[in-house]
N, C-alpha and C positions, 0 to 999 in steps of 0.2 A: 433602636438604641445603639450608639455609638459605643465603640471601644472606651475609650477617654468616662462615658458616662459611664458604663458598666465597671472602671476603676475605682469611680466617683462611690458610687452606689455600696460596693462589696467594700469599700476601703473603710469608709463609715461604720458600715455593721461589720466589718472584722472591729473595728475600733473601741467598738460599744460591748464586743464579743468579749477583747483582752482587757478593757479595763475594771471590773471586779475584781479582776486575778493581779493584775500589773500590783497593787502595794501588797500583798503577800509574798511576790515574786521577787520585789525589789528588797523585801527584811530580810528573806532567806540568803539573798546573794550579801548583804550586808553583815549582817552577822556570820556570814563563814568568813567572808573575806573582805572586808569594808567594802571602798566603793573602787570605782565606778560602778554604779548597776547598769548604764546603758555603754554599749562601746558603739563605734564608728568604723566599718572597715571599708577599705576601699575596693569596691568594684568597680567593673565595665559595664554602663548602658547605655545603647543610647548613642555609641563613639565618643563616650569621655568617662572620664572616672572620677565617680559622685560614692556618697558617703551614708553606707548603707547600718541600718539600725539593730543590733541584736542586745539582748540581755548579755549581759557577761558572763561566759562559764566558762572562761577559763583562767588562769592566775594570773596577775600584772606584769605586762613586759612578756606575755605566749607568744608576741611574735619572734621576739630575739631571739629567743629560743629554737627556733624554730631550725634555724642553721644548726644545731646540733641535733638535732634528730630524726633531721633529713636521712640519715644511713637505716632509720625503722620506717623507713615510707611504705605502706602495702600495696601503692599503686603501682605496678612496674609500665602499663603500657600508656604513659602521655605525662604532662606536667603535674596532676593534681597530687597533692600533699595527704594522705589517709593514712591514721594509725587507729586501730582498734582499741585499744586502750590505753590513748593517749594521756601520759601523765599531767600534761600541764591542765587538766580538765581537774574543776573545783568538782565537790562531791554536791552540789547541789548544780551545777554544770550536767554532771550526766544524767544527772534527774531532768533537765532542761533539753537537753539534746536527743535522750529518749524518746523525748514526746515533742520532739520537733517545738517547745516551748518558747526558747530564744530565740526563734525567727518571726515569734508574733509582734513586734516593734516597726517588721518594714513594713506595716497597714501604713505607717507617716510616709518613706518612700512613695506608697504608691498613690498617695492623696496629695502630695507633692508632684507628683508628675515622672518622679525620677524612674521607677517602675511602674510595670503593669500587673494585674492581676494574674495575667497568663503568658507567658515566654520564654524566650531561652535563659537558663539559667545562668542569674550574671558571677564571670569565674571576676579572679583577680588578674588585675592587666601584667603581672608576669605570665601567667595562663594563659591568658589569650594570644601572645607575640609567640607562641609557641604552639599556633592551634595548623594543622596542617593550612598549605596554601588554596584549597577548594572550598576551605571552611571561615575563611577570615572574614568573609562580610556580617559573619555574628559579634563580630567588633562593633557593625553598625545599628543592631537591633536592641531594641530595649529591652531588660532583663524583665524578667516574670518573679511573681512571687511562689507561681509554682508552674506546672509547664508538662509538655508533653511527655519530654522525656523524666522528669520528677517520676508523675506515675506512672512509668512503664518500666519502674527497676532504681531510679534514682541513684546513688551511691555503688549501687553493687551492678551497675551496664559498664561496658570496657567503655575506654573514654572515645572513641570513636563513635562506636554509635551513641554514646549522648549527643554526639556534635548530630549526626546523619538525624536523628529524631530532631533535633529541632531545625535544623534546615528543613526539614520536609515540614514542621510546625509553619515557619514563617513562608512556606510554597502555599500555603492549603489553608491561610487564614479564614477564620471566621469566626462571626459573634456565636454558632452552634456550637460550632469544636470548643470555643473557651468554656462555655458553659456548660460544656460534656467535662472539659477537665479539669473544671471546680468542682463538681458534681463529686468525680472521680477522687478528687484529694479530700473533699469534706469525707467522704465513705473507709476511704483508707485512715483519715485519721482518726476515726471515731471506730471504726474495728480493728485495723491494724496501726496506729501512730508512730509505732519504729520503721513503717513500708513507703512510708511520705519522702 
Protein backbone atom coordinates (compact mmCIF):
# COMPACT_ATOMS: atom_id res chain seq x y z
CA UNK A 1 0.00 0.00 0.00
CA UNK A 2 1.20 3.32 -0.90
CA UNK A 3 1.19 6.35 1.18
CA UNK A 4 -1.25 8.45 -0.95
CA UNK A 5 -3.66 5.01 -0.45
CA UNK A 6 -3.10 4.63 3.19
CA UNK A 7 -4.41 8.60 3.18
CA UNK A 8 -7.10 7.50 0.93
CA UNK A 9 -8.20 4.67 3.19
CA UNK A 10 -7.91 6.36 6.98
CA UNK A 11 -9.17 9.66 5.43
CA UNK A 12 -12.61 7.90 4.65
CA UNK A 13 -12.94 6.18 7.93
CA UNK A 14 -11.79 9.15 10.01
CA UNK A 15 -14.67 10.71 7.79
CA UNK A 16 -17.29 8.26 8.59
CA UNK A 17 -15.69 8.38 12.26
CA UNK A 18 -16.44 12.55 12.63
CA UNK A 19 -19.68 12.57 11.06
CA UNK A 20 -22.22 11.34 13.67
CA UNK A 21 -20.71 13.90 15.82
CA UNK A 22 -20.02 16.91 13.19
CA UNK A 23 -24.18 18.29 13.55
CA UNK A 24 -24.07 18.19 17.35
CA UNK A 25 -20.74 19.89 16.95
CA UNK A 26 -21.80 22.42 14.50
CA UNK A 27 -25.34 23.37 17.02
CA UNK A 28 -23.04 23.80 19.89
CA UNK A 29 -20.65 26.11 18.14
CA UNK A 30 -23.87 27.76 16.92
CA UNK A 31 -25.65 28.46 19.50
CA UNK A 32 -22.67 29.88 21.67
CA UNK A 33 -21.71 31.86 18.96
CA UNK A 34 -23.51 31.73 15.66
CA UNK A 35 -21.52 30.81 12.76
CA UNK A 36 -19.01 30.18 11.06
CA UNK A 37 -18.89 26.54 12.40
CA UNK A 38 -16.06 25.57 10.02
CA UNK A 39 -12.96 28.11 9.80
CA UNK A 40 -10.08 27.92 7.08
CA UNK A 41 -6.52 28.68 8.31
CA UNK A 42 -3.79 29.05 6.53
CA UNK A 43 -0.95 26.57 6.69
CA UNK A 44 2.30 25.20 5.08
CA UNK A 45 2.32 21.85 3.03
CA UNK A 46 3.63 20.75 0.69
CA UNK A 47 5.75 24.29 -0.18
CA UNK A 48 2.60 26.33 -0.48
CA UNK A 49 0.07 27.52 1.70
CA UNK A 50 -3.41 25.65 1.44
CA UNK A 51 -6.45 26.18 3.63
CA UNK A 52 -6.62 23.84 6.32
CA UNK A 53 -10.12 22.73 8.00
CA UNK A 54 -11.02 23.20 11.82
CA UNK A 55 -14.28 23.58 13.76
CA UNK A 56 -14.31 27.13 15.10
CA UNK A 57 -13.33 27.65 18.84
CA UNK A 58 -12.47 30.50 18.94
CA UNK A 59 -14.40 34.05 18.61
CA UNK A 60 -14.64 35.98 15.27
CA UNK A 61 -11.81 37.97 14.13
CA UNK A 62 -9.09 35.63 17.00
CA UNK A 63 -6.74 36.45 14.61
CA UNK A 64 -6.79 40.21 14.83
CA UNK A 65 -6.49 39.72 18.02
CA UNK A 66 -3.96 38.09 18.15
CA UNK A 67 -1.27 41.28 17.89
CA UNK A 68 -2.53 42.18 21.11
CA UNK A 69 -1.66 39.22 22.95
CA UNK A 70 1.21 38.41 21.54
CA UNK A 71 3.15 40.14 25.15
CA UNK A 72 1.11 36.48 27.07
CA UNK A 73 2.92 34.12 24.51
CA UNK A 74 4.07 31.14 26.68
CA UNK A 75 6.31 30.06 24.11
CA UNK A 76 9.56 31.85 24.67
CA UNK A 77 12.04 29.56 22.64
CA UNK A 78 10.86 29.94 18.56
CA UNK A 79 7.90 31.68 16.61
CA UNK A 80 4.91 29.68 17.88
CA UNK A 81 2.08 31.56 19.46
CA UNK A 82 0.79 29.46 22.96
CA UNK A 83 -1.42 30.79 25.71
CA UNK A 84 -2.86 28.63 28.23
CA UNK A 85 -5.92 30.11 28.64
CA UNK A 86 -6.41 31.89 25.96
CA UNK A 87 -9.16 34.24 26.14
CA UNK A 88 -10.40 34.40 22.69
CA UNK A 89 -11.40 30.48 23.04
CA UNK A 90 -15.35 30.11 23.00
CA UNK A 91 -16.42 27.83 25.97
CA UNK A 92 -17.35 25.16 23.83
CA UNK A 93 -13.83 25.92 21.89
CA UNK A 94 -12.17 24.54 24.95
CA UNK A 95 -14.27 21.68 25.18
CA UNK A 96 -13.26 21.15 21.32
CA UNK A 97 -9.50 21.82 21.84
CA UNK A 98 -9.47 19.49 24.88
CA UNK A 99 -10.14 16.58 23.03
CA UNK A 100 -8.29 17.60 20.05
CA UNK A 101 -12.15 17.75 18.45
CA UNK A 102 -11.56 20.81 16.08
CA UNK A 103 -8.98 19.24 14.11
CA UNK A 104 -11.33 16.43 13.05
CA UNK A 105 -12.47 18.57 9.72
CA UNK A 106 -8.78 18.04 8.15
CA UNK A 107 -9.99 14.09 7.27
CA UNK A 108 -11.10 16.73 3.88
CA UNK A 109 -7.47 18.14 3.76
CA UNK A 110 -6.25 14.90 3.74
CA UNK A 111 -8.74 13.16 1.06
CA UNK A 112 -7.98 16.22 -0.89
CA UNK A 113 -4.50 15.50 -1.19
CA UNK A 114 -3.35 18.67 0.76
CA UNK A 115 -2.18 16.61 3.80
CA UNK A 116 -1.20 13.42 4.94
CA UNK A 117 -2.19 11.09 7.45
CA UNK A 118 1.25 11.28 9.03
CA UNK A 119 3.98 14.33 8.88
CA UNK A 120 5.49 17.25 10.00
CA UNK A 121 3.18 19.30 11.47
CA UNK A 122 2.02 22.05 9.13
CA UNK A 123 2.96 25.58 11.25
CA UNK A 124 1.67 28.80 9.58
CA UNK A 125 3.97 30.32 6.93
CA UNK A 126 4.96 33.21 9.34
CA UNK A 127 6.34 30.12 11.40
CA UNK A 128 7.84 28.55 9.00
CA UNK A 129 10.22 31.78 7.49
CA UNK A 130 11.47 31.80 10.84
CA UNK A 131 12.33 28.08 11.36
CA UNK A 132 16.22 27.75 11.85
CA UNK A 133 18.22 27.48 8.46
CA UNK A 134 18.94 23.34 8.79
CA UNK A 135 15.34 22.99 9.09
CA UNK A 136 13.79 24.95 6.14
CA UNK A 137 13.32 22.04 3.82
CA UNK A 138 9.96 21.25 6.10
CA UNK A 139 8.85 24.21 4.03
CA UNK A 140 8.92 21.52 1.36
CA UNK A 141 7.04 18.56 3.02
CA UNK A 142 3.61 17.88 3.32
CA UNK A 143 1.98 18.39 6.63
CA UNK A 144 0.46 15.36 8.65
CA UNK A 145 -2.67 15.12 10.36
CA UNK A 146 -0.64 13.83 13.17
CA UNK A 147 3.11 13.07 13.23
CA UNK A 148 6.04 11.86 14.90
CA UNK A 149 6.59 14.59 16.90
CA UNK A 150 2.48 15.14 17.86
CA UNK A 151 3.10 11.94 19.89
CA UNK A 152 6.18 12.42 21.34
CA UNK A 153 5.13 15.60 23.53
CA UNK A 154 3.23 17.63 20.89
CA UNK A 155 2.66 21.16 22.25
CA UNK A 156 4.72 20.84 25.35
CA UNK A 157 8.58 19.62 23.13
CA UNK A 158 10.65 23.03 22.99
CA UNK A 159 10.26 23.97 19.32
CA UNK A 160 13.49 22.75 18.26
CA UNK A 161 13.08 19.46 18.77
CA UNK A 162 9.58 19.34 17.07
CA UNK A 163 11.39 20.54 14.05
CA UNK A 164 14.60 17.64 14.85
CA UNK A 165 11.59 15.00 15.21
CA UNK A 166 10.36 15.50 12.15
CA UNK A 167 13.32 15.80 10.10
CA UNK A 168 14.45 12.59 11.41
CA UNK A 169 10.27 11.60 10.59
CA UNK A 170 10.73 12.47 6.85
CA UNK A 171 14.75 10.65 6.94
CA UNK A 172 13.36 7.28 8.14
CA UNK A 173 9.99 7.17 6.13
CA UNK A 174 7.76 4.38 6.06
CA UNK A 175 4.51 2.85 5.51
CA UNK A 176 5.53 0.88 9.26
CA UNK A 177 6.48 3.95 11.06
CA UNK A 178 2.99 5.77 9.81
CA UNK A 179 1.19 3.12 11.01
CA UNK A 180 3.13 2.73 14.24
CA UNK A 181 2.09 6.51 14.75
CA UNK A 182 -1.44 6.27 14.04
CA UNK A 183 -1.50 3.38 16.16
CA UNK A 184 0.17 5.76 18.70
CA UNK A 185 -2.39 8.88 18.42
CA UNK A 186 -5.62 6.63 18.10
CA UNK A 187 -4.12 5.20 21.85
CA UNK A 188 -3.45 8.49 23.19
CA UNK A 189 -6.44 9.84 22.14
CA UNK A 190 -8.79 7.50 23.52
CA UNK A 191 -6.63 7.35 26.97
CA UNK A 192 -5.16 10.32 27.12
CA UNK A 193 -6.89 13.14 24.38
CA UNK A 194 -5.37 16.23 25.87
CA UNK A 195 -1.52 14.26 25.04
CA UNK A 196 -2.52 14.25 21.20
Amino acid sequence: MSKRSLDIVGGFIGLLFILPFSPFIALAIFFESGGPILVKLDRMSGGKVIKVYKFRSMVRGAEKLKKDLIVLNERKDGPLFKIKNDPRLTGVGKFLRKFRLDEFPQVINVLKGELSLVGPRPHEPEEILQYPAEFKRLHFAKGGLTGLSQVMGASALPFRKELELDVYYLDNQSLWQDLKIIWKTIWIFFSDPTGV
